[in-house]
C-alpha positions in Angstrom: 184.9 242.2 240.8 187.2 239.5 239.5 189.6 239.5 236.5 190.5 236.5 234.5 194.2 236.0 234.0 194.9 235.1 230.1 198.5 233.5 229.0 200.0 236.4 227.0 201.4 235.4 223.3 204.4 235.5 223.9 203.7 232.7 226.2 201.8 230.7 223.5 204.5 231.5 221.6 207.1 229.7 224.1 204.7 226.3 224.2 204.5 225.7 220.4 207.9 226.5 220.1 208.9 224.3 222.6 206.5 221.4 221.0 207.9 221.7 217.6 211.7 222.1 218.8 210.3 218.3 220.4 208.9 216.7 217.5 212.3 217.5 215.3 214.0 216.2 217.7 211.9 213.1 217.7 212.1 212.9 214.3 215.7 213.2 213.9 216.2 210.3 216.5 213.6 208.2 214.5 215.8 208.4 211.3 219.2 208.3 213.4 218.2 205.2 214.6 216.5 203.9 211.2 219.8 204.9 209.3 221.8 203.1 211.8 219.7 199.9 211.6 220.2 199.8 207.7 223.9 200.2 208.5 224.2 197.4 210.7 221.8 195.1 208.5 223.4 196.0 205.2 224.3 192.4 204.4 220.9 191.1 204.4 217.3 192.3 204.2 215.3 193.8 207.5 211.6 193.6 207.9 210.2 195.3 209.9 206.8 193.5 211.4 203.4 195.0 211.9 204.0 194.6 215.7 207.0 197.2 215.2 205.7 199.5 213.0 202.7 199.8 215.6 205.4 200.2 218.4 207.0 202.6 216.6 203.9 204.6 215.8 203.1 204.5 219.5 206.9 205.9 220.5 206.7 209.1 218.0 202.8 209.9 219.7 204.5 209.1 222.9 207.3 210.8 223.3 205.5 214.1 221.1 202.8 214.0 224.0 204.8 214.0 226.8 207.5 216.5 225.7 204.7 219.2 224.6 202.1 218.4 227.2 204.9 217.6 230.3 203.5 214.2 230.7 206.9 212.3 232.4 205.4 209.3 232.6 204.0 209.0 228.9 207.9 210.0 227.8 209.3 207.1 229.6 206.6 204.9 228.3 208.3 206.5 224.4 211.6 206.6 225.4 211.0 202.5 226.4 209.4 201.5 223.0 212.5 203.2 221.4 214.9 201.3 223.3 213.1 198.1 223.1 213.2 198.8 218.8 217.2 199.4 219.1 217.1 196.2 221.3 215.6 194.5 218.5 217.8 196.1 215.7 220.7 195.4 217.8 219.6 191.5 218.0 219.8 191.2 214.3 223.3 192.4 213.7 226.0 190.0 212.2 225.5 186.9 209.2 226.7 184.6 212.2 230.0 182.3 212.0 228.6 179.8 209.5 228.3 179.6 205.6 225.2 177.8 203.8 225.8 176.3 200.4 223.4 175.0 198.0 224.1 173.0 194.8 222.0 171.2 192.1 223.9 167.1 191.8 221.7 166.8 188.3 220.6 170.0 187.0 218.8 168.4 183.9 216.5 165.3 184.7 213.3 163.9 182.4 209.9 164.3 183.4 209.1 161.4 186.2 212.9 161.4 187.4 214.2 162.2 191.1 215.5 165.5 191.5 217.0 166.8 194.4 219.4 170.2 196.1 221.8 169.7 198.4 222.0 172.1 201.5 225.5 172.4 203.4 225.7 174.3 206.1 229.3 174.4 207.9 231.0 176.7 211.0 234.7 177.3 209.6 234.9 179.8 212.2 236.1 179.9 216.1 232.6 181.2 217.3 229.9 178.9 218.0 227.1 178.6 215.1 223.8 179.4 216.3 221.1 177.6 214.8 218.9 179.2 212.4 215.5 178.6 210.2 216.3 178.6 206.2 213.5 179.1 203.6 214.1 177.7 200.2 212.2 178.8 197.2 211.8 176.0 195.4 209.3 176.6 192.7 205.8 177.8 193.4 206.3 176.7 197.1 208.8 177.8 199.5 210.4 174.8 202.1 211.4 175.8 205.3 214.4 173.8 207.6 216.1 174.7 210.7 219.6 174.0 210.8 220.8 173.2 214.6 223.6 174.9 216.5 227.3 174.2 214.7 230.8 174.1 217.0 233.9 175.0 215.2 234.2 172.9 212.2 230.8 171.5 212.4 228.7 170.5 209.0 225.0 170.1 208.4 224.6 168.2 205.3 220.7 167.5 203.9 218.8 167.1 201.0 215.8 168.5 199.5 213.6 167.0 196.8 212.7 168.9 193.8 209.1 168.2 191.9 209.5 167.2 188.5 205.8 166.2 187.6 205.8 168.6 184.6 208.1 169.9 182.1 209.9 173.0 182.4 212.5 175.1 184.7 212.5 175.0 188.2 213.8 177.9 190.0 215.8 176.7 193.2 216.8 179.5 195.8 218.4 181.4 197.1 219.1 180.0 200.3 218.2 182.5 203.1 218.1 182.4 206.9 215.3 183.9 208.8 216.3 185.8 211.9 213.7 187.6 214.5 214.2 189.0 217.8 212.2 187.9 220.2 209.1 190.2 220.7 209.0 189.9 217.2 209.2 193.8 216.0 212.0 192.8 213.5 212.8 190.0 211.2 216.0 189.8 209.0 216.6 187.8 205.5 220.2 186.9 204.9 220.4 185.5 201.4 223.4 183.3 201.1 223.2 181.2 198.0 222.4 182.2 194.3 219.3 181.1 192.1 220.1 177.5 190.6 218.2 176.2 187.5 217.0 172.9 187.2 215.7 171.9 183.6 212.9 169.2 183.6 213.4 167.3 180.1 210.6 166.3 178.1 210.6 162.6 178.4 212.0 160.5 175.3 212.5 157.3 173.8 215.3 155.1 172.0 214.3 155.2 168.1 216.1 153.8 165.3 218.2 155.7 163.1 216.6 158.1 161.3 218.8 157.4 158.2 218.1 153.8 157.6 215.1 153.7 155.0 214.5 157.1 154.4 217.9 158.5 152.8 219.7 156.0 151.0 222.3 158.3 149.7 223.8 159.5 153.5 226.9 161.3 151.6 224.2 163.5 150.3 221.4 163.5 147.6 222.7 164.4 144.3 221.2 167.2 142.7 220.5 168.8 138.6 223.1 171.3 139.6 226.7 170.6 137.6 230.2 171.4 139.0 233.7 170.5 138.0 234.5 168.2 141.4 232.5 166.3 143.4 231.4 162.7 144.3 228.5 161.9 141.2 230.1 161.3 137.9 227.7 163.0 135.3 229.6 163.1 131.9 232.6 163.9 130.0 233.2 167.3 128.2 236.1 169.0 126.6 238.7 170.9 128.5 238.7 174.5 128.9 240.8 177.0 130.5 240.8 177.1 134.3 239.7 173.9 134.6 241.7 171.0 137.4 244.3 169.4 135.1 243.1 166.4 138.0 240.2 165.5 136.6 241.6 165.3 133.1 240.1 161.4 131.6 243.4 160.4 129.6 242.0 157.2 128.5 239.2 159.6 126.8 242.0 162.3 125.6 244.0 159.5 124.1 241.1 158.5 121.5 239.7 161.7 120.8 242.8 163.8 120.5 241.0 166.2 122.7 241.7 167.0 126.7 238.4 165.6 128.5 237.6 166.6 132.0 234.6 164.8 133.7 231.4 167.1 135.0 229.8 165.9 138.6 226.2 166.1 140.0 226.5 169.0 142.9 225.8 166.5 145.6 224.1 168.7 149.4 224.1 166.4 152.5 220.4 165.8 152.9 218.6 167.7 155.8 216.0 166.5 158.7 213.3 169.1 160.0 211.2 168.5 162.9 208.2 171.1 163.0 206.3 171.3 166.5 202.6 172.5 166.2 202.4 174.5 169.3 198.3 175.9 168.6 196.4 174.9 171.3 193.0 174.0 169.2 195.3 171.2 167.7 195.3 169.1 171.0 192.7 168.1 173.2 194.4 168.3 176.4 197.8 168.9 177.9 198.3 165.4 178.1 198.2 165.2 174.2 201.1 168.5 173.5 203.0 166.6 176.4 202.9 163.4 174.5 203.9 165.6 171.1 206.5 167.5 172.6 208.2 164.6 173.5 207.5 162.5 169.6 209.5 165.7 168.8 212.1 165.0 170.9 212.8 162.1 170.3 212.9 162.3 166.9 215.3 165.4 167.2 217.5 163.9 169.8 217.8 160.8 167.4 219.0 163.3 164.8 221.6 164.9 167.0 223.1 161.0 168.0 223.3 160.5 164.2 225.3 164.1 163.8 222.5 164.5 161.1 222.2 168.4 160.1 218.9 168.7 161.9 216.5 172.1 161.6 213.6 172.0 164.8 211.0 175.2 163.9 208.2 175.2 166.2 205.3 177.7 165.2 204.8 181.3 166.9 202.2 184.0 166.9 200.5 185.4 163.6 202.3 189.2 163.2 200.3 191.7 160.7 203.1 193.3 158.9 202.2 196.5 156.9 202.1 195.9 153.5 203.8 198.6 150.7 201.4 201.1 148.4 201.7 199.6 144.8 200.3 201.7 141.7 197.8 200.0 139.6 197.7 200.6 136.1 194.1 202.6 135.1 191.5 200.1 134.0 193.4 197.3 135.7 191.4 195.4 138.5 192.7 192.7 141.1 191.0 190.9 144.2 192.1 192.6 147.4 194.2 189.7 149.3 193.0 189.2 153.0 194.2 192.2 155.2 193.5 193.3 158.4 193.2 197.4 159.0 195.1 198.7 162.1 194.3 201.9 163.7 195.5 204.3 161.2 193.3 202.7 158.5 196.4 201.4 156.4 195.9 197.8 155.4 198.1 194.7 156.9 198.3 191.1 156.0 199.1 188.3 158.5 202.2 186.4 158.4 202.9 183.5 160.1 206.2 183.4 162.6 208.1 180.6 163.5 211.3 179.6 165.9 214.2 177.6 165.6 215.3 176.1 168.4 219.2 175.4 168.7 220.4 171.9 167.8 224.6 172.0 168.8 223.6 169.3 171.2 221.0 167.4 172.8 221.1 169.3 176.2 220.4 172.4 174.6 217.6 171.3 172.5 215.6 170.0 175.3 216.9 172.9 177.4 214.8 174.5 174.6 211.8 172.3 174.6 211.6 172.7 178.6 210.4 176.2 177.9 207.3 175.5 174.9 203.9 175.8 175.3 200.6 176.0 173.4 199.3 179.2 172.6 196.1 180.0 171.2 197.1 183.1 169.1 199.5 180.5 167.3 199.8 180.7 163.4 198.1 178.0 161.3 199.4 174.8 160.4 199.9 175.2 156.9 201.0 178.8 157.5 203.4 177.6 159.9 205.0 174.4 156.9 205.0 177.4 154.4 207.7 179.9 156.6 209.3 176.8 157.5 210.1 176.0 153.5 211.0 179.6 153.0 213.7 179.9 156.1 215.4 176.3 155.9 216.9 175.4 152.9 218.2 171.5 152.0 215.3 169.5 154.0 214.7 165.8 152.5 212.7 164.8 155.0 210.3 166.4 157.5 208.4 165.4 160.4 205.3 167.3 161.3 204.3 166.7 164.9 201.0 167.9 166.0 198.1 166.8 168.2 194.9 164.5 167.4 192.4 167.3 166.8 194.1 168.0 163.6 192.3 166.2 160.7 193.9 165.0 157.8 192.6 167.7 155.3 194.7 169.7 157.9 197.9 167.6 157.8 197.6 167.6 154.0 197.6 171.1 153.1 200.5 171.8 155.6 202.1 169.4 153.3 201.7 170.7 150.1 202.9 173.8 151.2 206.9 172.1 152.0 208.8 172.3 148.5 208.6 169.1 146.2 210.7 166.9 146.9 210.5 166.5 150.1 209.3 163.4 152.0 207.1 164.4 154.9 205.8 162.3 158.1 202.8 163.5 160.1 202.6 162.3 163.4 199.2 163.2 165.1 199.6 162.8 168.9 196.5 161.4 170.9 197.3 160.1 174.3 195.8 156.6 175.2 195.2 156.3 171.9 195.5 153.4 169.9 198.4 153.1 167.3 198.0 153.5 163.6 199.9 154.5 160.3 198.1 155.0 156.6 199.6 156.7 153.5 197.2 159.3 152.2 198.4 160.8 148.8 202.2 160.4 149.6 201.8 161.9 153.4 203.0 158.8 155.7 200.2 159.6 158.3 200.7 158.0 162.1 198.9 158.0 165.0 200.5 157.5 168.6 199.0 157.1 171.5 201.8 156.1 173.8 205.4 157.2 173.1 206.8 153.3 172.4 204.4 153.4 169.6 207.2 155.9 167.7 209.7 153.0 167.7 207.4 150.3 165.9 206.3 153.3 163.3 209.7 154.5 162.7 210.7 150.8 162.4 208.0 149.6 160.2 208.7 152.5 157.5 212.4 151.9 157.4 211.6 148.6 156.7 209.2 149.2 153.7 211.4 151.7 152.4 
């Protein structure tokens, strides 16, 4: 008769107790030695690779296994992969003894122009510079040099070219090194330079002034308003108290036996507004609303040269605003006006929304223009002209720059909505197109297909003005 030995509990008790006393531990090493790795790595950013997570993985099963199953040799095969991860973490400590600049020479350029960052890289330090990779965001893409080993006082001085194919801002940076140990189970980012801006200008053209032709007045147009000093003699009239002794007409006084003052035309310094169609249905390609946005900007930057008072509106995106209750009067009928019902059934109209772009100086209107584009949610046209009229005040003359798909019936109902008055250009932009200018109904009506064709339009109506 045999009997079959069986491992009491409190013996089962002792293992398990044993195996979870070994995974803490474990655990607590793991985040020791994580917490310590973030210490030493503070000034940059560590990565840690696929090949290190799966080492590290490995480690924790490792060392679990051989602790709770008495398995020496898969311990040391843990303990090992945890010493080869500090090894790594312990490769990646320190920036180095070298300092990486990076600068824009021209941070504005036109469309076409060479653009280019400079990268310094100098060791002021007594240690030797060890040479590292550097990735540069530049745009989209991201460009990648290796800067070679620097002695004490060293410099590594290159440049790096910037696309500047289309309009807009180019993000440039930061500069950061790329260190990796070895094996490759850790990779660290030190970031050493901040993000520089480089604004690609639309491109423009050298037009004549804006003022010959158009405005003959250029101290201002006068206007039916009266006041009691001012530049436009209007008329004579009889003194009353409070008025300037100054402007008291003795020659007039002496034959009438009566104080005269003279009464001036309220003369306004006349205004130039530039509106920018920016709905994508008017243009037929991007080369068209590239061609437009620079018309605009030309015209505008010819505007800030003159120091003429200069309003640029471009159009936005259609907002439905809710429109107030209003009693009606019983019997009384009226067409509903075009609304649009939201979600909680109360009715909305459209409005059209516009932008002003700043005009204090050239820079920062094409600054501005770097950052327009077409949208196809943009408001109309002729809803765009008629929130233009309503926000600027004192426009005499108007340019309204917009793409070849609009037609004319278009171009004339977005000019019947400006205020009377005003003289408005349409310029309808149509790249590779071929040059003409009609008047249709008082609308001066151009076509360009190539940007020089704006200096023999402009030209040609200051002339026959």
């Amino acid at each position: 008769m045999t009997f079959q030995t069986r491992t009491s509990i409190p013996e089962e008790a002792a293992k398990q107790g044993f195996l979870a006393v070994a995974i803490a531990r474990v655990v607590v090493a793991v985040r020791g030695a994580a917490s310590v790795v973030e210490r030493w790595t503070r000034a940059g950013r560590s990565v840690v690779t696929p090949l290190g997570w799966g080492v590290l993985a490995a480690s924790v099963v490792a060392l679990v296994l051989g602790y709770g199953l008495g398995w020496l040799e898969l311990a040391i095969l843990g303990w090992g992969a945890v010493v080869a991860l500090a090894a790594a973490s312990a490769w990646l400590v320190g920036r180095g003894a070298g300092a990486i600049e990076l600068t824009l020479p021209v941070p504005r350029v036109a469309v076409g122009e060479s653009a280019e960052a400079r990268l310094v890289a100098h060791n002021p330090g007594r240690r030797r510079f060890s040479g590292a990779r550097i990735e540069i965001p530049v745009g989209r893409r991201v460009v990648s040099r290796f800067v070679p080993a620097l002695p004490r006082g060293g410099t590594f001085d290159e440049r790096v070219a910037i696309p500047t194919e289309r309009r807009g801002v180019v993000e440039v940076g930061p500069v950061r090194t790329v260190r990796a140990d070895p094996v490759g189970l850790m990779r660290r980012e030190i970031v050493w330079s901040d993000v520089r801006m480089l604004h690609v200008h639309p491109r423009t053209i050298a037009v004549s002034a804006l003022s010959t032709g158009f405005l003959r007045d250029l101290e201002g147009s006068p206007t039916r308003d009266l006041t009691a000093s001012d530049i436009a003699f209007h008329a004579l009239r009889e003194y009353q108290p409070g008025d300037d002794r100054r402007y008291i007409h003795w020659r007039s006084s002496a034959k009438t036996g009566t104080f005269m003052v003279r009464q001036f035309e309220e003369t306004r310094r006349s205004r130039l507004m530039v509106l920018l169609d920016l709905a994508a249905d008017a243009y037929e390609d991007e080369e068209d609303f590239e061609l437009a946005v620079s018309v605009a900007a030309s015209i505008g930057a010819r505007a800030i040269r003159d120091a003429r008072s200069l309003a640029f509106v471009v159009s936005g995106r259609e907002r439905l605003r809710r429109e107030p209750a209003t009693r009606s009067e019983p019997g009384a009928s009226r067409a509903p006006a075009p609304t649009a019902v939201g979600t909680g059934g109360a009715p909305r109209r459209r409005h059209a929304a516009i932008a002003e772009l700043p005009t204090a100086s050239r820079d920062r209107l094409l600054d501005a223009l770097c950052l327009v584009e077409a949208d196809d949610r943009a408001s109309s046209l002729a809803d765009t002209a008629r929130a233009a009229a309503e926000s600027v005040s004192g426009v005499s003359l108007a340019f309204v720059v917009t793409g070849g798909a609009r037609s004319v019936a278009d171009l004339r109902q977005a000019a019947s909505r400006l205020p009377l008055g005003i003289e408005a250009v349409a310029v309808r932009a149509s790249a590779e197109g071929e040059a003409a200018a009609r008047s249709i109904g008082g609308l001066s009506v151009y076509g360009i297909g190539y940007l020089e064709d704006l200096t023999a339009m402009l030209a040609r109506t200051a002339s026959v003005a």
